[in-house]
N, C-alpha and C positions, 0 to 999 in steps of 0.2 A: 155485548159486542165490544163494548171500553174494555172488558176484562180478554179479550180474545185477541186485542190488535196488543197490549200492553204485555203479555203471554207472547207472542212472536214475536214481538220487538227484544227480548230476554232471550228469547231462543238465540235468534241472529246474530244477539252481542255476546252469548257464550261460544257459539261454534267459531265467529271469527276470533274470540280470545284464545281458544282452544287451536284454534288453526296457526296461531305463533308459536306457539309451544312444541311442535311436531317437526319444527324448524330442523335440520343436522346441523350440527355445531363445527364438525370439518366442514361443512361448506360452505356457513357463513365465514368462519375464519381459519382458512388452510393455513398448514404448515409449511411456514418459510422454504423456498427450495430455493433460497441464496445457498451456496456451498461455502463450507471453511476452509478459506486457504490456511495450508498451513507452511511455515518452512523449514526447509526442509536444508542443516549447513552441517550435513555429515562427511559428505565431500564435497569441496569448493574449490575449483579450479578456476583459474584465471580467463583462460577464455569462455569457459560455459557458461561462467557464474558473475566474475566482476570485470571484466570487458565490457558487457553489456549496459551494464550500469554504468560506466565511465564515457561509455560513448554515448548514452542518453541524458545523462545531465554534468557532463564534465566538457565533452566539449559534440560538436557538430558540425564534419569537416568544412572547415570554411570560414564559422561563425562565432566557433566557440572560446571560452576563457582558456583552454587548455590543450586547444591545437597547434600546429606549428604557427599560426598567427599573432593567435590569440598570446602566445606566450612570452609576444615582446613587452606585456602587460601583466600578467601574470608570473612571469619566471619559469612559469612549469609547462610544458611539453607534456603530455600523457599520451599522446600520441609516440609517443619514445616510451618502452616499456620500462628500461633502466632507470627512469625518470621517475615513472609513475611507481616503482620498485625501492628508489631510495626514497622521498617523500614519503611514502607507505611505512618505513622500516626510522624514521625520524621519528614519527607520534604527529606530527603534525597532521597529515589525513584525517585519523582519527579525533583529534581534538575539533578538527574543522566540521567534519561532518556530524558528530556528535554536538555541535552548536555550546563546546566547552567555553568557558569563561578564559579570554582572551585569545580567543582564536575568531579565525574568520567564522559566519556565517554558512556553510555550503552545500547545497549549490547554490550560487548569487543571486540573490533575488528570485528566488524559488522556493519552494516549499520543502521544509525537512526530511530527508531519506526514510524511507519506510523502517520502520525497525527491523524489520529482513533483510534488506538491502545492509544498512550497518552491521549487523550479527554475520552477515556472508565478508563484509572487510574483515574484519575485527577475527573473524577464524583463518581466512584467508593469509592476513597478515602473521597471528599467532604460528602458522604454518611453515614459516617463512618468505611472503610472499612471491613465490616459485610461477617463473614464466610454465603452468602447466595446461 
């Protein structure tokens, strides 16, 4: 009888060892379906492409460092595309936002432009930065 309960107790801790093994392997660990952004700065125009950016962390009508308010502090109006066109076409934008050594920080007290965002200036600008 000892031999007969110690025989099913072996049975039962093989089947349940055997029953983790039979596991799927996609199930327990599926394949990410976060997507890759990727960017995309073959064409880059002003309003499609970096307007949007300018008005998300450059300024906020009303609030921003680079609004018609904001700009009795800042100097710069971006909200005036001429503005935001000479700036651009100085090197200064770019050093600012690329966080170059001796330039500002920007955006102020924000976190650094995605690398897509800068790559869409930086062609933008190479382009001539054209009201397009």
């Amino acid at each position: 009888m000892k031999r007969s309960v110690i025989m099913a107790l072996m049975f039962i801790a093989i089947i349940v060892i055997n029953s983790c093994s039979n596991d799927k392997y996609d199930k327990l660990y599926p394949i990410s379906t976060t997507q890759v952004v990727t960017c995309d700065t073959t064409t880059i125009t002003y309003t499609k492409d970096i307007l949007p950016i300018v008005q998300n962390y450059c300024y906020s009508p009303g609030s921003g460092c680079h609004d018609a308010s904001g700009a009795s502090t800042s100097n710069f109006d971006f909200t005036n595309f001429n503005v935001l066109q000479a700036v651009s076409q100085s090197g200064l934008l770019l050093g600012d936002i690329n966080w170059a050594s001796g330039h500002n920080q920007m955006p102020k007290n924000a976190a650094k432009l995605s690398a897509c965002d800068i790559n869409k200036f930086t062609r933008w600008i190479n382009q001539g930065a054209l009201n397009n």
